[in-house]
N, CA, C, O and CB atoms as a CASP TS submission, in Angstrom:
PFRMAT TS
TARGET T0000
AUTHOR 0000-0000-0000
METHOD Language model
MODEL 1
PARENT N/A
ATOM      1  N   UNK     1       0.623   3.600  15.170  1.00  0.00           N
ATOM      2  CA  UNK     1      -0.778   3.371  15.429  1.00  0.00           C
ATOM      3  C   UNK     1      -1.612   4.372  14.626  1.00  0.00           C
ATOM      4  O   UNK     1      -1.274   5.552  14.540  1.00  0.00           O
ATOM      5  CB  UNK     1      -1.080   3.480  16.938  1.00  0.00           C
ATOM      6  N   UNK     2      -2.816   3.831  13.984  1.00  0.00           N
ATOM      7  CA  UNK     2      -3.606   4.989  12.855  1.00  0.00           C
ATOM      8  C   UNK     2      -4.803   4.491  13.845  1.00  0.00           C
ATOM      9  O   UNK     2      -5.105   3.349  14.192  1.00  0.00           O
ATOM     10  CB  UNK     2      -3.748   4.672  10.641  1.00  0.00           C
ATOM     11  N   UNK     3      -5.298   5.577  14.131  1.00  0.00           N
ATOM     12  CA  UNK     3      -7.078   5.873  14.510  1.00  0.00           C
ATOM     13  C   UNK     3      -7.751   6.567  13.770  1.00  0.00           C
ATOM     14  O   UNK     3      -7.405   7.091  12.711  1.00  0.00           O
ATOM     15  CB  UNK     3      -7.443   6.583  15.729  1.00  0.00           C
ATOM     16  N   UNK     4      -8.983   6.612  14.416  1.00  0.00           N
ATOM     17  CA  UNK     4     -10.394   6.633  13.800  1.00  0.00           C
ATOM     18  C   UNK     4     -10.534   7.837  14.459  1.00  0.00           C
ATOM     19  O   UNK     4      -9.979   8.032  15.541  1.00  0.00           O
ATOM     20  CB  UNK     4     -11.559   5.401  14.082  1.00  0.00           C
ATOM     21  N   UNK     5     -11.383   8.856  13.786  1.00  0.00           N
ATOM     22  CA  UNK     5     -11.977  10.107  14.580  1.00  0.00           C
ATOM     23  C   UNK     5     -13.234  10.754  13.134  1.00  0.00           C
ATOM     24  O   UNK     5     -12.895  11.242  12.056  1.00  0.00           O
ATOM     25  CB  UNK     5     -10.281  11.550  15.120  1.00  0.00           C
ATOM     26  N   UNK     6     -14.542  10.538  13.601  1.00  0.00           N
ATOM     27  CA  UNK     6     -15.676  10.613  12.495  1.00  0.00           C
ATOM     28  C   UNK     6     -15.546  10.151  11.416  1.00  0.00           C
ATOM     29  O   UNK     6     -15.642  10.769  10.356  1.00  0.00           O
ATOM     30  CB  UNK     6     -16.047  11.701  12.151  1.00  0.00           C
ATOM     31  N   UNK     7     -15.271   8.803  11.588  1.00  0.00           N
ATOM     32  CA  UNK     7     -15.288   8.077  10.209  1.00  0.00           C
ATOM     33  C   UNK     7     -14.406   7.733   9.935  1.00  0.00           C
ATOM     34  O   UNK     7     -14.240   6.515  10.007  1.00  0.00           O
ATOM     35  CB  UNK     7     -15.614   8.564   9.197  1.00  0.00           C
ATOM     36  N   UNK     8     -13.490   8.445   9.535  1.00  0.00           N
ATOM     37  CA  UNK     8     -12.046   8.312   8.988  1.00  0.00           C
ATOM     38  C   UNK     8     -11.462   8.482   9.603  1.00  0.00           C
ATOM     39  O   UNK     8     -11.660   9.035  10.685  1.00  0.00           O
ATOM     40  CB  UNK     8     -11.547   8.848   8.157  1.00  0.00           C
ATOM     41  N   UNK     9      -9.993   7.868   8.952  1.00  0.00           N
ATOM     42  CA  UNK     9      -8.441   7.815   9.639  1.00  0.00           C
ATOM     43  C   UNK     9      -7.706   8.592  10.028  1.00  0.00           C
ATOM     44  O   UNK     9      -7.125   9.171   9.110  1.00  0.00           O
ATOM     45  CB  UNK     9      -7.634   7.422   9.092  1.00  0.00           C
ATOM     46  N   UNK    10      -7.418   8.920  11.047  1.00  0.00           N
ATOM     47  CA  UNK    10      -6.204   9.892  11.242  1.00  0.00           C
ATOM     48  C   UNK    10      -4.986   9.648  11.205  1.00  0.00           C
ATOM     49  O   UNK    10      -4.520   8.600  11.654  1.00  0.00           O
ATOM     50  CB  UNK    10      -6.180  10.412  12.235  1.00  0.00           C
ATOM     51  N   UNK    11      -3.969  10.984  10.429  1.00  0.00           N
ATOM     52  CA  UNK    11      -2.701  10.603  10.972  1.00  0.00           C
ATOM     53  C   UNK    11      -2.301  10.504  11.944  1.00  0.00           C
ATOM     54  O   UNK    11      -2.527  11.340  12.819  1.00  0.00           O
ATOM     55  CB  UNK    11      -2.013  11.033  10.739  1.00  0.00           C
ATOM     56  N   UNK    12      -1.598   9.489  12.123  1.00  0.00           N
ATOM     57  CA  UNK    12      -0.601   9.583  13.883  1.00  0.00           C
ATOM     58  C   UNK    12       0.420  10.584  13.989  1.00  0.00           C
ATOM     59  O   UNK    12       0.739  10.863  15.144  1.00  0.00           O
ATOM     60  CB  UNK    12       0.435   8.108  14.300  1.00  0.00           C
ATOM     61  N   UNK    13       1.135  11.319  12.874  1.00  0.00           N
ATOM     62  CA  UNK    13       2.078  12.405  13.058  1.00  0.00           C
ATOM     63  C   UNK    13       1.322  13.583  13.164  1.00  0.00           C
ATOM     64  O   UNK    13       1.651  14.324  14.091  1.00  0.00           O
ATOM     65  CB  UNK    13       3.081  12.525  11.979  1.00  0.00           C
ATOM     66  N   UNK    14       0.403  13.940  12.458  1.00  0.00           N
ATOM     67  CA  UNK    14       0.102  15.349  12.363  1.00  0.00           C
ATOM     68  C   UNK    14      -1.755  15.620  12.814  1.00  0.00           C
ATOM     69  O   UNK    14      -2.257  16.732  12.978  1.00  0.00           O
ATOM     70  CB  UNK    14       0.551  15.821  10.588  1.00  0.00           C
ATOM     71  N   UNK    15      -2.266  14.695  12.897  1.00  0.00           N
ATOM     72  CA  UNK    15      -3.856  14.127  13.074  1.00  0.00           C
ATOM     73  C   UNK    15      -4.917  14.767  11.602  1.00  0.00           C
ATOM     74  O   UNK    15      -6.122  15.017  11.591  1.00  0.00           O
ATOM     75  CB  UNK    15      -4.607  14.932  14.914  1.00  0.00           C
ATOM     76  N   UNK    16      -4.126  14.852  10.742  1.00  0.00           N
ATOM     77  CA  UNK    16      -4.718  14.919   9.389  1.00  0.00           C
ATOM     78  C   UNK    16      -5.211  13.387   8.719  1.00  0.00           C
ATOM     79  O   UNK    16      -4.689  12.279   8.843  1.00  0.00           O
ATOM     80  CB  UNK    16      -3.554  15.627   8.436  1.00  0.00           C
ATOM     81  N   UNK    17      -6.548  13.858   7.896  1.00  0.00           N
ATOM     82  CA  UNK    17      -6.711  12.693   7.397  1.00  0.00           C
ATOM     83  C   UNK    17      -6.132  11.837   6.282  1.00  0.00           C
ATOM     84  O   UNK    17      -5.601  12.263   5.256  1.00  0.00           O
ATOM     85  CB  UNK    17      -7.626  12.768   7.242  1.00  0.00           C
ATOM     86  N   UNK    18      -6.369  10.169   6.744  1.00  0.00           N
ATOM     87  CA  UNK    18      -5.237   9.780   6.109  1.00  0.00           C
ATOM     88  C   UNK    18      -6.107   9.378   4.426  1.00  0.00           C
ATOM     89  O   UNK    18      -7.334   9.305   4.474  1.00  0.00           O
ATOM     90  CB  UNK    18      -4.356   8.344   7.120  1.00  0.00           C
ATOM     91  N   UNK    19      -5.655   9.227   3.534  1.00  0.00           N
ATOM     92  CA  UNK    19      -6.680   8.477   2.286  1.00  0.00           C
ATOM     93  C   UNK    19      -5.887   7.276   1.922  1.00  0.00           C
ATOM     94  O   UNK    19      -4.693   7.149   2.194  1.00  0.00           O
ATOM     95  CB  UNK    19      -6.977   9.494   0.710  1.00  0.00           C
ATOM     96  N   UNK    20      -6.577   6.444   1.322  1.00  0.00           N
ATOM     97  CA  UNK    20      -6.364   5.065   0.800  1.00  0.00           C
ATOM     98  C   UNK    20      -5.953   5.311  -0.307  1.00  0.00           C
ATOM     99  O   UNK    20      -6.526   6.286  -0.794  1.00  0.00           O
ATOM    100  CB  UNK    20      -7.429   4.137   0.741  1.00  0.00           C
ATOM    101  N   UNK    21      -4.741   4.584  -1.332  1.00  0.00           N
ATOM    102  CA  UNK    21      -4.838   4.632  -2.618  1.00  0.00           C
ATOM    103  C   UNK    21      -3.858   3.035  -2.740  1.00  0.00           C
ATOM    104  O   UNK    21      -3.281   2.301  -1.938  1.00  0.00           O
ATOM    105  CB  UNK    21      -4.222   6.264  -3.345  1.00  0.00           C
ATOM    106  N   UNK    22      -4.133   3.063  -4.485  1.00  0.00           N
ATOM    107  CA  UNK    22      -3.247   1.977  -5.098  1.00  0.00           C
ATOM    108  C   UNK    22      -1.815   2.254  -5.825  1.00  0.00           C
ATOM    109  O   UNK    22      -1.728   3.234  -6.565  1.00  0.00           O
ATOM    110  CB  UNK    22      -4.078   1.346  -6.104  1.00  0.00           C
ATOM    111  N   UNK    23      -0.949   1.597  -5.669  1.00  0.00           N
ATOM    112  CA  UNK    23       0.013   2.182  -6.440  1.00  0.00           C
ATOM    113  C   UNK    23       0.935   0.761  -6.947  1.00  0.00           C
ATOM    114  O   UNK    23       1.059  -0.244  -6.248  1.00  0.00           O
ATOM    115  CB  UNK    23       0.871   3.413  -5.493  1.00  0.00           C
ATOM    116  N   UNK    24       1.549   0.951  -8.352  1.00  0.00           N
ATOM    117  CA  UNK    24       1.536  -0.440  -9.312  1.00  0.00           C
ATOM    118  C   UNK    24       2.545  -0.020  -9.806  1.00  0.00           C
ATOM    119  O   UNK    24       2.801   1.184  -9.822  1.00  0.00           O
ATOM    120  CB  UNK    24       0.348  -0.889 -10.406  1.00  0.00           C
ATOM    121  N   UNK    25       3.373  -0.988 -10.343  1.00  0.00           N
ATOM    122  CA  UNK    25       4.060  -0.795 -10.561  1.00  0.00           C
ATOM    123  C   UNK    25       4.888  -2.061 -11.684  1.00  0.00           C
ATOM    124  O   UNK    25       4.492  -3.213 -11.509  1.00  0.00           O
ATOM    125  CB  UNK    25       4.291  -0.346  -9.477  1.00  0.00           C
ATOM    126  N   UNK    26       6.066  -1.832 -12.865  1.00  0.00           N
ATOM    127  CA  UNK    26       5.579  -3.204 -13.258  1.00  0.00           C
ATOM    128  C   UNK    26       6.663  -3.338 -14.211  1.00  0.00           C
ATOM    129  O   UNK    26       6.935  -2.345 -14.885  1.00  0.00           O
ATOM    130  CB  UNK    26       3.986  -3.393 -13.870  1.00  0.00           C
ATOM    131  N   UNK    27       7.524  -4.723 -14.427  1.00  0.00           N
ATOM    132  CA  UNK    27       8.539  -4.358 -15.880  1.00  0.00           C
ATOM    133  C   UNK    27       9.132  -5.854 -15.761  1.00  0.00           C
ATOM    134  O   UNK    27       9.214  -6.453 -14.689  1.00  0.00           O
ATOM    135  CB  UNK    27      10.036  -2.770 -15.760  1.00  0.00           C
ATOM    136  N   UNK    28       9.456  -6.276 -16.767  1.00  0.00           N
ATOM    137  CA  UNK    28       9.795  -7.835 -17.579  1.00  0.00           C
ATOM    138  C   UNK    28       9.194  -8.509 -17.062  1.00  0.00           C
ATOM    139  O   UNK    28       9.846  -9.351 -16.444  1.00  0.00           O
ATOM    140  CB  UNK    28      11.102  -8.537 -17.641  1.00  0.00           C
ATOM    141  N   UNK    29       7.436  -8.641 -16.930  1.00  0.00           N
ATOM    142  CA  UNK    29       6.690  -9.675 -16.645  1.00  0.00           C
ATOM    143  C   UNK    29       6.665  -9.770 -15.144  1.00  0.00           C
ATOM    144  O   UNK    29       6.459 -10.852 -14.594  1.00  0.00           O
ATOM    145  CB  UNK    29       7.166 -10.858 -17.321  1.00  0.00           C
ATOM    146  N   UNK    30       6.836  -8.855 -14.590  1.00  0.00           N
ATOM    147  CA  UNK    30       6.464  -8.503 -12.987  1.00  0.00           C
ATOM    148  C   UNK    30       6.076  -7.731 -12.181  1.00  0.00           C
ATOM    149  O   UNK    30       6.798  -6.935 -11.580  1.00  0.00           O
ATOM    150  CB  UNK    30       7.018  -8.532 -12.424  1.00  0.00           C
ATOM    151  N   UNK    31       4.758  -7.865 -12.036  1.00  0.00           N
ATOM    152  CA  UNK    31       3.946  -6.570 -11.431  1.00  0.00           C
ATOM    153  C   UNK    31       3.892  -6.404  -9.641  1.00  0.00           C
ATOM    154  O   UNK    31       3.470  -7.332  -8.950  1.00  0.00           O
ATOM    155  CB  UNK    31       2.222  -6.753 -12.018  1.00  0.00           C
ATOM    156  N   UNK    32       4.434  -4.951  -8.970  1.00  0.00           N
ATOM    157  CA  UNK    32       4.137  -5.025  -7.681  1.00  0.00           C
ATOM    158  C   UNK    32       2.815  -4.310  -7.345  1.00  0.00           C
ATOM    159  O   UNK    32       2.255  -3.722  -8.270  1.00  0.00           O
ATOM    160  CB  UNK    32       5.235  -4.519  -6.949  1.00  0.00           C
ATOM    161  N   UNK    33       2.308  -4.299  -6.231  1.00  0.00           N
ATOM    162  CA  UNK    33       1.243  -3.893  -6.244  1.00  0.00           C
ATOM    163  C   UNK    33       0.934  -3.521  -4.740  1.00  0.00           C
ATOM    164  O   UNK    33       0.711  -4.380  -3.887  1.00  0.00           O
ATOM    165  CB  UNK    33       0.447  -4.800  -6.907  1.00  0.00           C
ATOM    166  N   UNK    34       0.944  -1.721  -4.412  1.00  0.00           N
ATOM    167  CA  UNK    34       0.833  -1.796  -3.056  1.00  0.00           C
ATOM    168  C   UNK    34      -0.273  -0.913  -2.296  1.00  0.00           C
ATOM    169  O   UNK    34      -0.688   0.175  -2.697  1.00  0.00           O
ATOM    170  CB  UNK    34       2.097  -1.492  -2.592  1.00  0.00           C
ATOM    171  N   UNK    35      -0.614  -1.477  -1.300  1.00  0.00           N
ATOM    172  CA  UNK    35      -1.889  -0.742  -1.136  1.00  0.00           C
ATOM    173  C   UNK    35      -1.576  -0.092   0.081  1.00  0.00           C
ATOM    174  O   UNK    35      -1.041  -0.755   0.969  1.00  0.00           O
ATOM    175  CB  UNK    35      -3.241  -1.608  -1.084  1.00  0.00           C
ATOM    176  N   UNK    36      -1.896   1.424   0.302  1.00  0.00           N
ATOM    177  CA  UNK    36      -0.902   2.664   1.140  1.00  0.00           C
ATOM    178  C   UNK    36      -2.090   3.763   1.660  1.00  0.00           C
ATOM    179  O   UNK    36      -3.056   4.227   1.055  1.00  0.00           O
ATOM    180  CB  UNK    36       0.467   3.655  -0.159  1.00  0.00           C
ATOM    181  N   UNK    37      -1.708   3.929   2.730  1.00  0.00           N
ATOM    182  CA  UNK    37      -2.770   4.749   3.636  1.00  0.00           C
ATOM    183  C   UNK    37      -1.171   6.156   3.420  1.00  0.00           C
ATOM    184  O   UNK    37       0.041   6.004   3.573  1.00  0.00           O
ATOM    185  CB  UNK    37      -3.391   3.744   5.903  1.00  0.00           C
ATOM    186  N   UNK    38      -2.105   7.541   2.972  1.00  0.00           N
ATOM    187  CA  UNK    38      -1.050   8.423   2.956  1.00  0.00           C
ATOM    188  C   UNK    38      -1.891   9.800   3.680  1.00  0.00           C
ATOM    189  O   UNK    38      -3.111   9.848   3.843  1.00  0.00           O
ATOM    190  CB  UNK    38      -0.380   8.616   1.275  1.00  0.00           C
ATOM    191  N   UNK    39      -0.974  10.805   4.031  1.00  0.00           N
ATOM    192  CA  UNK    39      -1.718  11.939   4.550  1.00  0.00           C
ATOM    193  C   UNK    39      -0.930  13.006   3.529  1.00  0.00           C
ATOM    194  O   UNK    39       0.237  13.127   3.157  1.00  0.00           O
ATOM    195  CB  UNK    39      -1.571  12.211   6.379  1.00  0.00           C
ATOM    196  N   UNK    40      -2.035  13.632   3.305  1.00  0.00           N
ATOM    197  CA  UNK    40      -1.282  14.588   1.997  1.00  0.00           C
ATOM    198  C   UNK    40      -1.022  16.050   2.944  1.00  0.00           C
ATOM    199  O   UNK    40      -0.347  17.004   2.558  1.00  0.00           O
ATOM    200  CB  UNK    40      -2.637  14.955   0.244  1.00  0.00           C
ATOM    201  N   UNK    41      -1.749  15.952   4.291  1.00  0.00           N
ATOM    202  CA  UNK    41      -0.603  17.412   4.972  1.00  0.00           C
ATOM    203  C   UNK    41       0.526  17.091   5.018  1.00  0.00           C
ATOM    204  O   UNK    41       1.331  17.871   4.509  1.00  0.00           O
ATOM    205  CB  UNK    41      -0.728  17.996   6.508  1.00  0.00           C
ATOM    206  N   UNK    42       1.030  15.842   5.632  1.00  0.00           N
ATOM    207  CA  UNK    42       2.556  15.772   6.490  1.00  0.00           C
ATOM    208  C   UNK    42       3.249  15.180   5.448  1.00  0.00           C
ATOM    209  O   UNK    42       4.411  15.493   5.189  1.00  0.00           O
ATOM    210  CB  UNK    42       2.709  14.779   8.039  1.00  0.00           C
ATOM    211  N   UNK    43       2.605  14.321   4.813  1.00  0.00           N
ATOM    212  CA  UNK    43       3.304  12.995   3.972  1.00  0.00           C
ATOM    213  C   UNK    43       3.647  11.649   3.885  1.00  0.00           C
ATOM    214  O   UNK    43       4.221  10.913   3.082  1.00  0.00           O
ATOM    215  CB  UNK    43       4.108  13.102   3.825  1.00  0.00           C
ATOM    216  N   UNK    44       2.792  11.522   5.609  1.00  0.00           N
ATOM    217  CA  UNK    44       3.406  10.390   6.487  1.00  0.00           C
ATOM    218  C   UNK    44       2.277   9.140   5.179  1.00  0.00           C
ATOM    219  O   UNK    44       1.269   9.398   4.521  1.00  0.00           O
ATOM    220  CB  UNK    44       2.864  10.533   8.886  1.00  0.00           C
ATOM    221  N   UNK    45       3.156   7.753   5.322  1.00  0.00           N
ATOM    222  CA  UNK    45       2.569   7.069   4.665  1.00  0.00           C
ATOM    223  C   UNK    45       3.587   5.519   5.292  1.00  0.00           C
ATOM    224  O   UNK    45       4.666   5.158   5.761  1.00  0.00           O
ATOM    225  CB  UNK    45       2.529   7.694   3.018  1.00  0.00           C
ATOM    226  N   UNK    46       1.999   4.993   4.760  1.00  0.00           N
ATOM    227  CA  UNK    46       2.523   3.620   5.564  1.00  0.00           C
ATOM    228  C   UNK    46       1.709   2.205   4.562  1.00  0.00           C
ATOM    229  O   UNK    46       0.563   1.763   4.479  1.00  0.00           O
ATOM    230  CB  UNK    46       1.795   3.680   7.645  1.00  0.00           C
ATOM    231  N   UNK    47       2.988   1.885   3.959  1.00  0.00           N
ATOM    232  CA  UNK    47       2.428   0.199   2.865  1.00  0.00           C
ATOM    233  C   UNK    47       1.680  -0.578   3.758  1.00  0.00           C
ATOM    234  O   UNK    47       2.455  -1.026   4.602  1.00  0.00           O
ATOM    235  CB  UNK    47       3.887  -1.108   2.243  1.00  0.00           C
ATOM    236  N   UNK    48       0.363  -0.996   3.990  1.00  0.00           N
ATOM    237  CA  UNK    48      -0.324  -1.715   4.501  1.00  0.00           C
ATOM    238  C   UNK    48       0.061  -3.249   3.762  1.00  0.00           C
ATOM    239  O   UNK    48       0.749  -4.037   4.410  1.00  0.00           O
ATOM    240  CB  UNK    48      -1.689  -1.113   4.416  1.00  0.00           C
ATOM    241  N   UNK    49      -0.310  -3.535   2.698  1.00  0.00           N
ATOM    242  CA  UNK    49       0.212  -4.760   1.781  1.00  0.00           C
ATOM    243  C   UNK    49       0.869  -4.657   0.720  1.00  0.00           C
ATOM    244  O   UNK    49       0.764  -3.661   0.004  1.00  0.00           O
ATOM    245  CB  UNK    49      -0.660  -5.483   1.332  1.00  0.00           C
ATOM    246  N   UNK    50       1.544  -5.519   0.480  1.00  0.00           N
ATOM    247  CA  UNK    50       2.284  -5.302  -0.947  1.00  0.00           C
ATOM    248  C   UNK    50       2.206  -6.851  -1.501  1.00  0.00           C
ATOM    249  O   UNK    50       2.645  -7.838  -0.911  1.00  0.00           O
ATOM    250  CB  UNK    50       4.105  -4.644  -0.800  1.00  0.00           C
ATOM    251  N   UNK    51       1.423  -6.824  -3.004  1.00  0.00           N
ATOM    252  CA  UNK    51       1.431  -8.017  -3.382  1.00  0.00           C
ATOM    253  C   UNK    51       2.292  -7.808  -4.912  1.00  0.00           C
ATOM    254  O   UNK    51       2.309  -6.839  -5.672  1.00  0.00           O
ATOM    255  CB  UNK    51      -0.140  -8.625  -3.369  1.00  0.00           C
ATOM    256  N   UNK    52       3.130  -9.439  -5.016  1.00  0.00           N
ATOM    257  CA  UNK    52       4.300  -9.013  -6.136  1.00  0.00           C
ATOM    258  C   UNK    52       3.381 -10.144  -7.265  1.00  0.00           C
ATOM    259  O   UNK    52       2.894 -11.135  -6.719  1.00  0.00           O
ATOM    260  CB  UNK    52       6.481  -9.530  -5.619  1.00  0.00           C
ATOM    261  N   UNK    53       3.171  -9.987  -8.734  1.00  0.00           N
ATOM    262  CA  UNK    53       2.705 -10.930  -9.513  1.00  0.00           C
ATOM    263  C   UNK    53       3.777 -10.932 -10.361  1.00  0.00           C
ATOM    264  O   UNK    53       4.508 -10.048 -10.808  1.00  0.00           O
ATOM    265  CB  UNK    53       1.396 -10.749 -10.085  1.00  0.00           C
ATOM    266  N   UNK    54       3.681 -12.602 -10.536  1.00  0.00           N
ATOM    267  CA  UNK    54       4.814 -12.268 -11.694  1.00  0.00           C
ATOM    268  C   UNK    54       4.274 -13.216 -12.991  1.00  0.00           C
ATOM    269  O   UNK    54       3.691 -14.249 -12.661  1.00  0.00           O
ATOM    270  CB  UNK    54       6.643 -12.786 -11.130  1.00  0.00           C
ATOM    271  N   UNK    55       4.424 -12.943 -14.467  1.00  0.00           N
ATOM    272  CA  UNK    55       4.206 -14.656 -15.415  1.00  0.00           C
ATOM    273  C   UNK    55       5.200 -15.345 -15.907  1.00  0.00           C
ATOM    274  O   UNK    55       6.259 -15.022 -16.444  1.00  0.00           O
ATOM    275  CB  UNK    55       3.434 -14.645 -16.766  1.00  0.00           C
ATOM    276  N   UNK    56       4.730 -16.292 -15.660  1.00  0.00           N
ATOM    277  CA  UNK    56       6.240 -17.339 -16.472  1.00  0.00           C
ATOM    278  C   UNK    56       5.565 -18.203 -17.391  1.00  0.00           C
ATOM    279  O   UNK    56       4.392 -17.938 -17.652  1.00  0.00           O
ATOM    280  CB  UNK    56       7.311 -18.595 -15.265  1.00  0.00           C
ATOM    281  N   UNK    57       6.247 -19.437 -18.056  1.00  0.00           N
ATOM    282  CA  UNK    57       5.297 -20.136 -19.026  1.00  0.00           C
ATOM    283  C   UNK    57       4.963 -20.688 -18.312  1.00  0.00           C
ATOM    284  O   UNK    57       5.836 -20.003 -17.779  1.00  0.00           O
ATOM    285  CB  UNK    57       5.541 -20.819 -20.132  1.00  0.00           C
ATOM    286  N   UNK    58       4.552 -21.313 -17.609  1.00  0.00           N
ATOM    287  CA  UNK    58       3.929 -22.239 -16.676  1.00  0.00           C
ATOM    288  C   UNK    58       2.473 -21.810 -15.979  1.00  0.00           C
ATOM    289  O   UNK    58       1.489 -22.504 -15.724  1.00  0.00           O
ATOM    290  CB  UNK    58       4.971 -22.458 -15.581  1.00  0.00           C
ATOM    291  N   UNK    59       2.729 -20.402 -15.777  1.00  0.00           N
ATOM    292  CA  UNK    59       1.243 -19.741 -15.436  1.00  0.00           C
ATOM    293  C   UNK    59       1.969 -18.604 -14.879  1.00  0.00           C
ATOM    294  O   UNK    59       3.054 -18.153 -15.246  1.00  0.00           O
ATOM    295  CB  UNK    59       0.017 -20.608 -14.280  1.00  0.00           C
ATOM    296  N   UNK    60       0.786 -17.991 -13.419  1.00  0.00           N
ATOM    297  CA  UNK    60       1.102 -16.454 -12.988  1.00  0.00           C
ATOM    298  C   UNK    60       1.618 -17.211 -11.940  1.00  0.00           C
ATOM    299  O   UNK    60       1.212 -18.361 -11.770  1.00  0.00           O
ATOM    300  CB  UNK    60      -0.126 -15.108 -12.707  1.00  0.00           C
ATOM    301  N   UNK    61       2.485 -16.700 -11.194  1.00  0.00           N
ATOM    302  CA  UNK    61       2.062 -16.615 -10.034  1.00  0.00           C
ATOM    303  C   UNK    61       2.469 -15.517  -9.094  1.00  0.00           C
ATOM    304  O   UNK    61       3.420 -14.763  -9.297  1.00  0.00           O
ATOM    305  CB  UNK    61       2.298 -17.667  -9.592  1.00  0.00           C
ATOM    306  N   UNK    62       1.210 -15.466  -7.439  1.00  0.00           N
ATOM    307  CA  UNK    62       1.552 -14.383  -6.958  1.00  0.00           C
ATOM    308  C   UNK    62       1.990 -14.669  -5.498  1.00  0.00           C
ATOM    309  O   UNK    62       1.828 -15.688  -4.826  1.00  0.00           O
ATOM    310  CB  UNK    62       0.510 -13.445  -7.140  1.00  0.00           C
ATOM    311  N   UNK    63       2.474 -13.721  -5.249  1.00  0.00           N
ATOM    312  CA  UNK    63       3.122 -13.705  -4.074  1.00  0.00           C
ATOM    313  C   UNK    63       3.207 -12.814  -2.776  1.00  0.00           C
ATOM    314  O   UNK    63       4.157 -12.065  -3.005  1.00  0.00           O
ATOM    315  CB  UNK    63       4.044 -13.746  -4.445  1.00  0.00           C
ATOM    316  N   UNK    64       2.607 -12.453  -1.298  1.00  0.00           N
ATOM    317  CA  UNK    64       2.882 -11.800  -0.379  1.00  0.00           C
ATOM    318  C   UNK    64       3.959 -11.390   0.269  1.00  0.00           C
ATOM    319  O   UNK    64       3.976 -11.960   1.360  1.00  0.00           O
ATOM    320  CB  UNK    64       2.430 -12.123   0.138  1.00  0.00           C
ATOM    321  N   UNK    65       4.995 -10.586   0.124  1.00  0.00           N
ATOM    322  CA  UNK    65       6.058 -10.835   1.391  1.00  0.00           C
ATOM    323  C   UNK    65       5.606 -10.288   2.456  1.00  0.00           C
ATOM    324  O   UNK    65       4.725  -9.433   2.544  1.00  0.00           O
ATOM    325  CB  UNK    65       7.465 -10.279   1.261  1.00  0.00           C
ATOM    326  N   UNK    66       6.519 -11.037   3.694  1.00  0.00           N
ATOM    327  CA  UNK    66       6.076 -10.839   4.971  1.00  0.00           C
ATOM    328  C   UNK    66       6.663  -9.374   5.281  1.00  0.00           C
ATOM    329  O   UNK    66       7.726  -8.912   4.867  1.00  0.00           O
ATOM    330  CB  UNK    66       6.560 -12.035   5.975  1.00  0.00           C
ATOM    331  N   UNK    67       5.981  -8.932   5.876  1.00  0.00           N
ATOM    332  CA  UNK    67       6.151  -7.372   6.361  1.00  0.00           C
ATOM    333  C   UNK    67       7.248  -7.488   7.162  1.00  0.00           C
ATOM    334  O   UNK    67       7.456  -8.539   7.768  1.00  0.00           O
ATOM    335  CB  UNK    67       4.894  -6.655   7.213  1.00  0.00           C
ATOM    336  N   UNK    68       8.010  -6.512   7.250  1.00  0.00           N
ATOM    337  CA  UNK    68       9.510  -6.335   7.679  1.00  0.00           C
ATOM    338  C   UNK    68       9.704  -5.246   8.987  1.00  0.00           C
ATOM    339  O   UNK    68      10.827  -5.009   9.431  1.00  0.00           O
ATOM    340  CB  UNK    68      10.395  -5.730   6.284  1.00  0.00           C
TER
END
């Protein structure tokens, strides 16, 4: 569970704040792409979404997997 305390997120391990970032990633025509709430005291971090793109000749296409 991540809460709120003045605005922003707290960690649930350590109650440091958490920040948003992007992180990409990418090789023979297939890009992942994940978007991650992290706390830079503890380290705790948690993939909110991960979207996979890939191209073929036919076009792009992209894809969600279901969270695990």
């Amino acid at each position: 569970m991540i809460w709120r305390s003045n605005g922003f997120l707290k960690c649930p391990k350590c109650g440091g704040r958490l920040t948003y970032y992007v992180e990409s990633e990418g090789s023979d025509g297939m890009r992942i792409t994940r978007y991650v709430l992290r706390c830079k005291s503890c380290g705790y971090r948690k993939v909110l979404q991960e979207v996979m793109i890939k191209k073929t000749p036919e076009g792009v296409i992209i894809s969600i997997p279901k969270k695990k």
